[in-house]
DOVEX-147697 format. One record per residue (C-alpha): residue number from 1; residue in three letters; x, z, y. Coordinates in nm, 4 decimals, padded with zeros to 6 digits, m for minus. Layout:
BEGIN
{atom NUM; ALA; {X; Z; Y}};
...
! end
This chain:
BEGIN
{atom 1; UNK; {m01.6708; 00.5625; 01.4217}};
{atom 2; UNK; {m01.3082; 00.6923; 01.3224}};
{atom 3; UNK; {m01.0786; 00.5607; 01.1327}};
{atom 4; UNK; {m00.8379; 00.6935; 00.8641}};
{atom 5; UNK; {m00.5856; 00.4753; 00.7508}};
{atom 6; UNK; {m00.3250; 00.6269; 00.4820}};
{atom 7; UNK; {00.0237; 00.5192; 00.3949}};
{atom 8; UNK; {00.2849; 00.6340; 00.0795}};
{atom 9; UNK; {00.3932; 00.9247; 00.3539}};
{atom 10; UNK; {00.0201; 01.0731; 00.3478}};
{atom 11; UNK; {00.0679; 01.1323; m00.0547}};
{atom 12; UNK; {00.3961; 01.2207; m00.0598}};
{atom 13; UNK; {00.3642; 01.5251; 00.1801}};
{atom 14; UNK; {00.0991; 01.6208; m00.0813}};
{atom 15; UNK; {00.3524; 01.5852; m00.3641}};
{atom 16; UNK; {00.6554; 01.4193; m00.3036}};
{atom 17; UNK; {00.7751; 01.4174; m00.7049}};
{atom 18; UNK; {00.4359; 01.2982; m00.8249}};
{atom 19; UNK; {00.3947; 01.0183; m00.5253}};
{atom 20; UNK; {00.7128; 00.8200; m00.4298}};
{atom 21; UNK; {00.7153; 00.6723; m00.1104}};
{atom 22; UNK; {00.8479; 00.2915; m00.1604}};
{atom 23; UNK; {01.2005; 00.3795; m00.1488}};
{atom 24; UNK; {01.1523; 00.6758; m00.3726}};
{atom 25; UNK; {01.0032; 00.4933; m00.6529}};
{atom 26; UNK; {01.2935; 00.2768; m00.6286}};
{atom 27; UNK; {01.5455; 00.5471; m00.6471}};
{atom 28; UNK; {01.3452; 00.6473; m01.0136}};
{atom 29; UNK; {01.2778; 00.3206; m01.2127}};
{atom 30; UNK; {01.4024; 00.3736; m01.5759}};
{atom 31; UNK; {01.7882; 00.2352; m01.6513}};
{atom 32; UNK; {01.5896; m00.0604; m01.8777}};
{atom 33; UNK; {01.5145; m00.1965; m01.4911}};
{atom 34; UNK; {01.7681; m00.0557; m01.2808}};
{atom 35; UNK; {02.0256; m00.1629; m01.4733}};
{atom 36; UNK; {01.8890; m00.5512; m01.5518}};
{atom 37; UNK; {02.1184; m00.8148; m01.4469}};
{atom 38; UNK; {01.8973; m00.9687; m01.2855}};
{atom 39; UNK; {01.7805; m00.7128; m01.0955}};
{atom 40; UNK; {02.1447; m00.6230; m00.9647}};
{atom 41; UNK; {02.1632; m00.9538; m00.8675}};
{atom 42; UNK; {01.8601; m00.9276; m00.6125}};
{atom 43; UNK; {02.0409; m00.5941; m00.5187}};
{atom 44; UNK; {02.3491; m00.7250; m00.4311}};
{atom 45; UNK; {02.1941; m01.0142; m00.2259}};
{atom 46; UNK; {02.0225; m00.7612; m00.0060}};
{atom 47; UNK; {02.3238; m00.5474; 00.0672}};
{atom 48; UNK; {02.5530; m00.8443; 00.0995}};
{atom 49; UNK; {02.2971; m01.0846; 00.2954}};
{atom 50; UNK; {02.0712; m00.8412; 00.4996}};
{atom 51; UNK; {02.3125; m00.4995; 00.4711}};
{atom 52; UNK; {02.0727; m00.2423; 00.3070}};
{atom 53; UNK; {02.2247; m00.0088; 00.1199}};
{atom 54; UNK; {01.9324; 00.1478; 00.0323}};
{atom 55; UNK; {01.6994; m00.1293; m00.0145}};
{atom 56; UNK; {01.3344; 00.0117; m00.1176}};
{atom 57; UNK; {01.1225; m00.1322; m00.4371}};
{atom 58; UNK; {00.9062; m00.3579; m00.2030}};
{atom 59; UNK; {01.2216; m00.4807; m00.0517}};
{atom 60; UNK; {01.3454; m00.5687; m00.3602}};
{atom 61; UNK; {00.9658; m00.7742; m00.5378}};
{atom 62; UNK; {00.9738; m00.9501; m00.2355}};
{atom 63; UNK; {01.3032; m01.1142; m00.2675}};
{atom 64; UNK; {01.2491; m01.1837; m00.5939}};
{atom 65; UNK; {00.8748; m01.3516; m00.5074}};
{atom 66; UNK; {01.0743; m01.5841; m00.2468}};
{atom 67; UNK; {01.3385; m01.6701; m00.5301}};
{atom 68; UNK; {01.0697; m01.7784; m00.7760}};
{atom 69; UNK; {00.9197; m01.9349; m00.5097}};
{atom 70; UNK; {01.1652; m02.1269; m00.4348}};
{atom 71; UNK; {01.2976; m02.1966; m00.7513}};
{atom 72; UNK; {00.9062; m02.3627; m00.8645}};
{atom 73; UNK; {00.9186; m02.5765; m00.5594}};
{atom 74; UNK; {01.2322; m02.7371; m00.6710}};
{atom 75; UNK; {01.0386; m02.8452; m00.9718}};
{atom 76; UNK; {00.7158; m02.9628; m00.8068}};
{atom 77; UNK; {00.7793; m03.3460; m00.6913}};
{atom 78; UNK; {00.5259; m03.2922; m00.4365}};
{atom 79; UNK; {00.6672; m02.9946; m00.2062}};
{atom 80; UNK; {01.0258; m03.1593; m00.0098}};
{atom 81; UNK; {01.2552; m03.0125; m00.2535}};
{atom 82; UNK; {01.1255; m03.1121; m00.5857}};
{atom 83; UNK; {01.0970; m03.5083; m00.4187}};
{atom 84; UNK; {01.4431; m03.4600; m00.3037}};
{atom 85; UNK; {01.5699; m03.3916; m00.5892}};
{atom 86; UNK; {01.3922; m03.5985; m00.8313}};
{atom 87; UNK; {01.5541; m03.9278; m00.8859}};
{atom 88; UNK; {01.8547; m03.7965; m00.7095}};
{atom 89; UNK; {01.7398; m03.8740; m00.3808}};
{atom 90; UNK; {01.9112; m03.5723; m00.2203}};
{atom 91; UNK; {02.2784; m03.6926; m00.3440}};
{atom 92; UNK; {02.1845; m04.0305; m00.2622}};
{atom 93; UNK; {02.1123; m03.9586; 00.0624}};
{atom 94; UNK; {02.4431; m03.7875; 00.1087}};
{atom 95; UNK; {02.5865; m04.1076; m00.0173}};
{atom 96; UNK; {02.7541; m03.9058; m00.3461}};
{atom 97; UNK; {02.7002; m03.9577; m00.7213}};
{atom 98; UNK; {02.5748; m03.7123; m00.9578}};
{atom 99; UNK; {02.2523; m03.5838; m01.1062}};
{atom 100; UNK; {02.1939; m03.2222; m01.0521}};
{atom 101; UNK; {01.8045; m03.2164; m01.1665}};
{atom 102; UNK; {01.8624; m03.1479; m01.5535}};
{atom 103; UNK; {02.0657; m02.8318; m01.4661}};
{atom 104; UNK; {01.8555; m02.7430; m01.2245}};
{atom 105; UNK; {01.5790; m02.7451; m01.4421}};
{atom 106; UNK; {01.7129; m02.5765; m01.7459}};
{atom 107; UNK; {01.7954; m02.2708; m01.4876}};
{atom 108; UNK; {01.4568; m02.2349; m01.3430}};
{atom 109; UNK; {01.3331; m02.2826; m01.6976}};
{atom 110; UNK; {01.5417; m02.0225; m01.8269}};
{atom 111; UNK; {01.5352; m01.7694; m01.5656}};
{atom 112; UNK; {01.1236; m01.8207; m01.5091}};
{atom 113; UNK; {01.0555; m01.5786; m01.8340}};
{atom 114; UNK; {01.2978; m01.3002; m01.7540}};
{atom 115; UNK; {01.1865; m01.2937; m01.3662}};
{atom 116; UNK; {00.7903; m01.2787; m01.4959}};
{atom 117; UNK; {00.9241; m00.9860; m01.7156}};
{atom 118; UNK; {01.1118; m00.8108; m01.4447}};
{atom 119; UNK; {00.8214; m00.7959; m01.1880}};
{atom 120; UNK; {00.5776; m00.6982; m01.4634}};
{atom 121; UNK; {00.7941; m00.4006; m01.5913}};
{atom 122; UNK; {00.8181; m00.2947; m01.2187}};
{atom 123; UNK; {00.4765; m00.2715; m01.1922}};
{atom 124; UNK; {00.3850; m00.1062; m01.4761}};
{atom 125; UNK; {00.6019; 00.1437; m01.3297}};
{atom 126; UNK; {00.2863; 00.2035; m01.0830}};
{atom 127; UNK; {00.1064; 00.3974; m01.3348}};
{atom 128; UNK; {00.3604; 00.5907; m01.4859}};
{atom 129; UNK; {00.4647; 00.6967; m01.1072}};
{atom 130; UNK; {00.1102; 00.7596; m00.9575}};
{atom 131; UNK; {m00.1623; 00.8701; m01.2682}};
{atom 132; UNK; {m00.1155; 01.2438; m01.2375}};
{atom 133; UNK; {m00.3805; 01.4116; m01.0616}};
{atom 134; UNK; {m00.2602; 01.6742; m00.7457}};
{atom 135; UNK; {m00.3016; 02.0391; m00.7545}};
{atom 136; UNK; {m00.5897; 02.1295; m00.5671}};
{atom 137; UNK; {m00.3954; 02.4006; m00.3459}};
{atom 138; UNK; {m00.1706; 02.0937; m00.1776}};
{atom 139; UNK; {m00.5007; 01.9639; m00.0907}};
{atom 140; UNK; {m00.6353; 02.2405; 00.0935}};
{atom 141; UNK; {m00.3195; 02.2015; 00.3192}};
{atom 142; UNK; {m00.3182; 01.8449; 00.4268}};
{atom 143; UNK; {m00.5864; 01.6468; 00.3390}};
{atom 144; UNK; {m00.8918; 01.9160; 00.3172}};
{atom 145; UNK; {m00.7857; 02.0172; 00.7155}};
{atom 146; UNK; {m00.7663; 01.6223; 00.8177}};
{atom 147; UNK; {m01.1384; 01.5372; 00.6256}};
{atom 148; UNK; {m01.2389; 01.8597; 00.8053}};
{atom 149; UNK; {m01.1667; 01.7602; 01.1411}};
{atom 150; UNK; {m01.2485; 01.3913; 01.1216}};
{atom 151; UNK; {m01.6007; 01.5045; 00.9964}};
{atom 152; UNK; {m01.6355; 01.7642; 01.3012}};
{atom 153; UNK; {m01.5320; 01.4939; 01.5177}};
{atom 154; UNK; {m01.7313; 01.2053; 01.4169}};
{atom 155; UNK; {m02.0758; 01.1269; 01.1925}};
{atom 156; UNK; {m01.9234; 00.8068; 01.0370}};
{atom 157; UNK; {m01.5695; 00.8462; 00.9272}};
{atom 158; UNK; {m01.3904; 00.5586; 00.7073}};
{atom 159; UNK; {m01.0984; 00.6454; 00.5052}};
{atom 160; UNK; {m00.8616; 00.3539; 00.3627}};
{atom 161; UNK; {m00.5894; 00.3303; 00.2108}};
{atom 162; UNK; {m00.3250; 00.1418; 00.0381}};
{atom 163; UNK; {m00.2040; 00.4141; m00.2083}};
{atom 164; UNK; {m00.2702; 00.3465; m00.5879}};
{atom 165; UNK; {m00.2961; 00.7460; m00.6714}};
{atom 166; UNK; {m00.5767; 00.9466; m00.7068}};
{atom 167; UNK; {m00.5049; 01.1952; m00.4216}};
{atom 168; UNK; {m00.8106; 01.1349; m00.1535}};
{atom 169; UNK; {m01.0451; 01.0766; m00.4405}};
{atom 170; UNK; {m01.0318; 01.5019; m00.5287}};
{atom 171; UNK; {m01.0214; 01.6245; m00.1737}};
{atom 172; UNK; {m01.3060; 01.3985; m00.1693}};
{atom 173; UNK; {m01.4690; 01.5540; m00.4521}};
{atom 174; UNK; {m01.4594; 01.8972; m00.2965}};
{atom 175; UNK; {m01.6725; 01.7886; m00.0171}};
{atom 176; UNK; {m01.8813; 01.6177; m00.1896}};
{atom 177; UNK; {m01.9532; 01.9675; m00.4091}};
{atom 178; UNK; {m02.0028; 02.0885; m00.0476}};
{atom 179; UNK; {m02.2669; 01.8286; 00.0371}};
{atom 180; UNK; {m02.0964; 01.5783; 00.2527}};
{atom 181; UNK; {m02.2095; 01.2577; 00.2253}};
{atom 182; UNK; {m01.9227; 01.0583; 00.0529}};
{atom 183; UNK; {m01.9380; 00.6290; m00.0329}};
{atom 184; UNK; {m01.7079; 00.5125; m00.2742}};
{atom 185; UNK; {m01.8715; 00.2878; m00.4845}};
{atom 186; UNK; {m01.8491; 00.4248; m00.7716}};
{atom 187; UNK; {m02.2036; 00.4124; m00.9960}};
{atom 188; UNK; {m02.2458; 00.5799; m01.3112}};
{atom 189; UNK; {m02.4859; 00.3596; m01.5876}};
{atom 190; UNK; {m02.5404; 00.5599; m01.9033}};
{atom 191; UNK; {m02.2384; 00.6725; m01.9901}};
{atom 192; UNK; {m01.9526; 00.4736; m01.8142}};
{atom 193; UNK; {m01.8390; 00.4575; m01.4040}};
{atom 194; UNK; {m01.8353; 00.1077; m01.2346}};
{atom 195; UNK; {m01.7041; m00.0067; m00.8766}};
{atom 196; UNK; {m02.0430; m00.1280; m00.6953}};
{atom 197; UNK; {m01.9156; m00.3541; m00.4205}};
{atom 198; UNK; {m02.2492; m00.3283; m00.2393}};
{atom 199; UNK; {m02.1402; 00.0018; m00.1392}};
{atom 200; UNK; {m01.9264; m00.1792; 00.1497}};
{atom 201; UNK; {m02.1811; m00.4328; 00.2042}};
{atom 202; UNK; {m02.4239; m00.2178; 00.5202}};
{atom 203; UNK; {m02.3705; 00.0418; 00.7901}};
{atom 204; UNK; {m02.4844; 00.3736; 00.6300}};
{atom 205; UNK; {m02.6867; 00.5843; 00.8671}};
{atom 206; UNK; {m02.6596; 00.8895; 00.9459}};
{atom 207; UNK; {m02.3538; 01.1535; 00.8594}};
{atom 208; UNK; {m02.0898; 00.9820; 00.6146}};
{atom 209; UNK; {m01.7357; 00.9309; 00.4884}};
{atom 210; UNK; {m01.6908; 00.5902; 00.3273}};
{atom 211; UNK; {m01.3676; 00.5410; 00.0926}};
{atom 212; UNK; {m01.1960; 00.1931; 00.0547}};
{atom 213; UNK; {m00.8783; 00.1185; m00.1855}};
{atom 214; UNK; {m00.7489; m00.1145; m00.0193}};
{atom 215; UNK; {m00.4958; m00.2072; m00.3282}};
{atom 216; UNK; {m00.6898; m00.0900; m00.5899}};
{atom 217; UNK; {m00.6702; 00.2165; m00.8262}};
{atom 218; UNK; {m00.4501; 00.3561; m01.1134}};
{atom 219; UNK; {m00.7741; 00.4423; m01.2990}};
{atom 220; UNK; {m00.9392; 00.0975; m01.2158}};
{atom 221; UNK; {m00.9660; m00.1416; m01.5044}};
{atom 222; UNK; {m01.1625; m00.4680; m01.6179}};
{atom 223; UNK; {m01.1597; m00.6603; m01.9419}};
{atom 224; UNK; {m01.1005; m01.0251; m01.9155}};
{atom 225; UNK; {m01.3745; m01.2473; m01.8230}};
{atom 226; UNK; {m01.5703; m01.0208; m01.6747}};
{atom 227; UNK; {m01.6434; m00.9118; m01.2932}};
{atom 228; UNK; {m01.6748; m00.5273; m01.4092}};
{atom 229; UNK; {m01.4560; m00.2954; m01.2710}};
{atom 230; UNK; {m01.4349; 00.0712; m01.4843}};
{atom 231; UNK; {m01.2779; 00.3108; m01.2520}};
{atom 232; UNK; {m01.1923; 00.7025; m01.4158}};
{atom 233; UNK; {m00.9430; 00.4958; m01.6716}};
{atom 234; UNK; {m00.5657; 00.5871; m01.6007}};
{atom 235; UNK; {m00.2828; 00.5042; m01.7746}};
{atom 236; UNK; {m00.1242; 00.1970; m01.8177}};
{atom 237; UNK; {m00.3711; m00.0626; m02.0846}};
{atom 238; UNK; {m00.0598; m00.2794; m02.2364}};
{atom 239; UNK; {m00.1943; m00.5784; m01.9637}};
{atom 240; UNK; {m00.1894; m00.5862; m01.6171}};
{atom 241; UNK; {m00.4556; m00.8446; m01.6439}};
{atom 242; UNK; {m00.6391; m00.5613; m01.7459}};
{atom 243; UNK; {m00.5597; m00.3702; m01.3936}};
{atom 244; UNK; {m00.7252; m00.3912; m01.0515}};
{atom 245; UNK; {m00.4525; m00.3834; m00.7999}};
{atom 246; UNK; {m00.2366; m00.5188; m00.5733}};
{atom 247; UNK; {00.0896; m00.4738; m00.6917}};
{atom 248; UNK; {00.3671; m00.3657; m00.4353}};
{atom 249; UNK; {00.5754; m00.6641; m00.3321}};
{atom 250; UNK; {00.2492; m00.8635; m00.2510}};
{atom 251; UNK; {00.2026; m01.0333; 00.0929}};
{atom 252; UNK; {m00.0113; m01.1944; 00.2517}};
{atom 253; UNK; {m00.3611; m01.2172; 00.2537}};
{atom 254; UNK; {m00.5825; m01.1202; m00.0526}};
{atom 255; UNK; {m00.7427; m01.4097; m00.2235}};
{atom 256; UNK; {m00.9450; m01.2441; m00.5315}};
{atom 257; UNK; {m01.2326; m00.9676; m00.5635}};
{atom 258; UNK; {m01.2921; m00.6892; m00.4707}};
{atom 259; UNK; {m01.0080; m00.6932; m00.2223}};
{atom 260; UNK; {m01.0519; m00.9823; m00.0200}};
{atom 261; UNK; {m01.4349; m00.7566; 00.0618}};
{atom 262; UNK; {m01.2217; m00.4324; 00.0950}};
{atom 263; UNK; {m01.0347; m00.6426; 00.3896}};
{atom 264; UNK; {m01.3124; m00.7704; 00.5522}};
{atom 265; UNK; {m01.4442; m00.4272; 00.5550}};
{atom 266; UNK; {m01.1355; m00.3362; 00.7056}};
{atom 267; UNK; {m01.1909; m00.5872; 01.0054}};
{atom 268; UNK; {m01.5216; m00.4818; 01.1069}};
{atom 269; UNK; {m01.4200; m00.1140; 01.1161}};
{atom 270; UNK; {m01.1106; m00.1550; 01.2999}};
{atom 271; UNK; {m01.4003; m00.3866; 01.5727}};
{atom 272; UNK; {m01.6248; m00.0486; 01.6060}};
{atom 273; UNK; {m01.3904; 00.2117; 01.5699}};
{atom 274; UNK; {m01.3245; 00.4735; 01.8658}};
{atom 275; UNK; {m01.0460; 00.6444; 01.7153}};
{atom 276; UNK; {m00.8034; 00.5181; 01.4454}};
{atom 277; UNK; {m00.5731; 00.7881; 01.2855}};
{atom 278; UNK; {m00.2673; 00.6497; 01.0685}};
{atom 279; UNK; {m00.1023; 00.8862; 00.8509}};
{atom 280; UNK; {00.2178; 00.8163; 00.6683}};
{atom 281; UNK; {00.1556; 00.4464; 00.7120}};
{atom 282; UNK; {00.4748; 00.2626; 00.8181}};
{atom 283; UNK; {00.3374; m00.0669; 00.9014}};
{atom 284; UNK; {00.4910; m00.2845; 00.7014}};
{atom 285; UNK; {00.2082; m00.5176; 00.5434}};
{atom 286; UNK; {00.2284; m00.8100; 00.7771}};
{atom 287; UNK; {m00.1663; m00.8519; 00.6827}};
{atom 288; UNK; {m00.2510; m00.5453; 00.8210}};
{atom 289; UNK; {m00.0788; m00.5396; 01.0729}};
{atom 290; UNK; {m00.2194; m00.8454; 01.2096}};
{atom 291; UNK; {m00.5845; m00.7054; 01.1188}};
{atom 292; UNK; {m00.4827; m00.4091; 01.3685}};
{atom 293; UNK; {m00.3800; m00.6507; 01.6204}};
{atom 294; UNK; {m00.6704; m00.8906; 01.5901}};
{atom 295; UNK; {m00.9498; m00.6366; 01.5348}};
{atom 296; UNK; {m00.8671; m00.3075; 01.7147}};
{atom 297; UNK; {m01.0699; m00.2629; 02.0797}};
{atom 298; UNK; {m00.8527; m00.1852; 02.3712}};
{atom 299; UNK; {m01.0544; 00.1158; 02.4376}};
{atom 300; UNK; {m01.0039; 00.2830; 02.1024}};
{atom 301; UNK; {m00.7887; 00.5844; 02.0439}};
{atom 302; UNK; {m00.4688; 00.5833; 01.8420}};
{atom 303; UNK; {m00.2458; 00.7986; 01.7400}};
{atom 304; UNK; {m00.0224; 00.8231; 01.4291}};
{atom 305; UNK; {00.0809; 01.1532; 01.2077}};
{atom 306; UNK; {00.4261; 01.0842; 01.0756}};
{atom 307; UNK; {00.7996; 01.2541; 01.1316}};
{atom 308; UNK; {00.9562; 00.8880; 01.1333}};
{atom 309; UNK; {01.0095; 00.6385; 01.3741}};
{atom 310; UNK; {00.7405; 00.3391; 01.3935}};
{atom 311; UNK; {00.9244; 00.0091; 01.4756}};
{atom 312; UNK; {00.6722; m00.1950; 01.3379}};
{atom 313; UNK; {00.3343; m00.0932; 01.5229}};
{atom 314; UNK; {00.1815; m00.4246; 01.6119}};
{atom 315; UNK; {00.0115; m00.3418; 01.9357}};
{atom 316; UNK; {00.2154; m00.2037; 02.2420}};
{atom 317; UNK; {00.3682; 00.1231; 02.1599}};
{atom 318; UNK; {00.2329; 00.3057; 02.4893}};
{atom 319; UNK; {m00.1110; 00.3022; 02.2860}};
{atom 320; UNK; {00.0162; 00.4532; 02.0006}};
{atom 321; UNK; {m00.0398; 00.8904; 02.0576}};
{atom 322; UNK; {00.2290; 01.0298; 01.8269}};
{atom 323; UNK; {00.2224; 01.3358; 01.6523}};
{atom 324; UNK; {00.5721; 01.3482; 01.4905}};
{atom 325; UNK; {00.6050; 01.5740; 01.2002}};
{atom 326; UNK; {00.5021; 01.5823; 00.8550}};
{atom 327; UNK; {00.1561; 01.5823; 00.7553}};
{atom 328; UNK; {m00.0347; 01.9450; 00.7056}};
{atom 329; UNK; {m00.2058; 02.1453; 00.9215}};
{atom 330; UNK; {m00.0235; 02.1865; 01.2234}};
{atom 331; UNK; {00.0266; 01.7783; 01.2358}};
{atom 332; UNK; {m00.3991; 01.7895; 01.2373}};
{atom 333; UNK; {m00.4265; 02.0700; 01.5009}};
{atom 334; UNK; {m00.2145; 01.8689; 01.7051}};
{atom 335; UNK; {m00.4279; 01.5257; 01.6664}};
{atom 336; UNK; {m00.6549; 01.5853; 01.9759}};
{atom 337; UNK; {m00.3588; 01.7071; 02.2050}};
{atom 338; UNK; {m00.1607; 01.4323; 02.1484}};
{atom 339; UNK; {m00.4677; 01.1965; 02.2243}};
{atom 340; UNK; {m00.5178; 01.3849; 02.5747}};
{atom 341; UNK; {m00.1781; 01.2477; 02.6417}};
{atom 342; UNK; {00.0456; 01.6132; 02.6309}};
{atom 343; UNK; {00.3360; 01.5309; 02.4328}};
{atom 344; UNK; {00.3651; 01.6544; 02.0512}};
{atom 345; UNK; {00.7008; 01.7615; 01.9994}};
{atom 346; UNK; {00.8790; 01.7483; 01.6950}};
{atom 347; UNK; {00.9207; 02.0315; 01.4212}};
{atom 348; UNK; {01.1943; 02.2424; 01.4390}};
{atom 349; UNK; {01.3900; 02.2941; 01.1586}};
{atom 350; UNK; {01.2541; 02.6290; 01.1031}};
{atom 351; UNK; {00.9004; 02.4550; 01.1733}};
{atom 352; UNK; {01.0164; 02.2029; 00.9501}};
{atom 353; UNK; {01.0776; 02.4717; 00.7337}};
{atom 354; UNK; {00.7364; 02.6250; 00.7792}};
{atom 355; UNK; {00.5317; 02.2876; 00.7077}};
{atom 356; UNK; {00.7048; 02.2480; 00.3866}};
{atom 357; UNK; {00.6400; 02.5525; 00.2650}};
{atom 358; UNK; {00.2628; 02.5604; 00.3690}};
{atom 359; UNK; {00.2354; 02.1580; 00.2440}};
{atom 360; UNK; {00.4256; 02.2786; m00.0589}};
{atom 361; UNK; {00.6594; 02.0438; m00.0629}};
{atom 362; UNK; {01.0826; 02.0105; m00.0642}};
! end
């Protein structure tokens, strides 16, 4: 079995105005978000606190999920803080006078609203960033080649990914006009499309490509109430209740349907794989990462397509085959060299020149 696992990087070589990497959608939220006080604030903590000037939207969610965090627990008379600070214990303890629970209070009270707003505008953001559809001739460059080759090399490919756009899905429709044998779940009953989760439920036999989201879709939707999950609906519905997706800025393990199955399925792939190709995935979701770790053989092949260094890798770097340029068809010729061990060397800049041009991007 191989693996594909795809980052923000594999999309953005597709189209890097239509699909932001993390730090790119940062750089283009509206001024109604960029410019909120509150958002400044979380800003200036990370360049002052942790020195990133260029601090990227995830960056910036999770902060603000530790602040709420934090400022909930002082509230909550069972975590250390809230019991600390009800009844004044805390100043008490110090042996001082005071009461500093009312003002406490009326600031997490006050600031809970705005910070619910803040997140929610961000992530609406997800649908105005990643909805379009790409231009079939991008595809043919990078991700037609790479489905190409994984197919040639192996009867049972699974692709995941992480990315909420709709990029995979049409170089998967191509083959699938071709006759490949592509799993996505998606079922079609009269006239609508719904997500069948049984689709990830068996080993298919025979030639396949299976597709997993890990963090759902932009076209993925559900009313409330009901298990359903509508996929070929994009655009943002007023309600990210509405949604299915893991917004950015989430960590940890998933605890709902259908992505705590999409994880497991993860798992069990990672256990039988042979070869596990990462493109444009910088290893940054700590759940992941420790999936990789826990479920990856040490006989499988590994090897990452991306121009940019990998600090985070979970597993020893010396199993990690590198092919370090930008992803289009020269990074996929070079897959199977740099998994015999001959070192990849990096584009030039007139190759880098050359890759752009052919992966049509700036």
């Amino acid at each position: 079995m191989m693996v594909i696992f795809a980052g923000a990087g594999a999309s953005a070589a597709v189209d890097a105005a239509r699909y932001p990497t993390t730090r790119g959608f940062f750089e283009r939220l509206p001024e109604s978000i960029a410019g909120d006080s509150r958002f400044r604030w979380i800003l200036q903590y990370l360049r002052e606190v942790h020195e990133r000037d260029e601090p990227d939207i995830e960056e910036v969610l999770w902060t603000l999920s530790e602040l709420r965090s934090g400022l909930e627990s002082t509230q909550d008379p069972k975590t250390i803080f809230g019991w600390a600070l009800q009844g004044n214990r805390l100043i008490g303890l110090a042996g001082q006078s005071g009461n500093l629970s009312p003002a406490l209070t009326n600031a997490v009270v006050s600031l809970r609203g705005p910070f619910e707003s803040l997140v929610a505008r961000v992530n609406e953001q997800v649908f105005q960033f990643y909805g379009a559809e790409p231009e079939t001739a991008r595809l043919g460059k990078t991700w037609g080649p790479l489905l190409e080759y994984a197919i040639g090399e192996d009867p049972e490919v699974e692709v995941f990914t992480t990315n909420y756009d709709v990029v995979i899905e049409s170089s998967l429709r191509q083959l699938q006009e071709a006759g490949l044998r592509v799993l996505d779940g998606r079922v079609r009953k009269n006239v609508f499309e719904t997500l069948d989760l049984m689709a990830w439920s068996d080993q298919p036999k025979g030639t396949y490509l299976r597709f997993t989201k890990l963090h759902g879709s932009v076209d993925w939707a559900k009313e409330a109430e009901s298990e359903t999950i509508y996929v070929g609906t994009p655009g943002f519905r007023g309600d990210l209740k509405k949604h299915v997706a893991v917004f950015p800025g989430h960590k940890g393990s998933p605890d709902s349907e259908p992505f705590r199955s999409f994880h497991e399925h993860l798992a069990r792939c990672l256990t039988k794989a042979g070869k596990v190709l990462f493109v444009g995935f910088a290893f940054r979701d700590d759940y992941i990462n420790e999936l990789i770790e826990r479920y990856v053989s040490s006989d499988c092949q590994l090897v990452a397509i991306d121009p940019s260094p990998l600090s985070s890798f979970p597993l020893p770097e010396d199993r990690l085959a590198r092919v370090p340029m930008g992803f289009g068809r020269r990074a996929v010729r070079s897959i199977n060299k740099a998994l015999s061990g001959e070192e990849v060397l990096p584009a030039g800049p007139s190759e880098q020149a050359d890759s752009a041009a052919e992966a049509n991007i700036s």
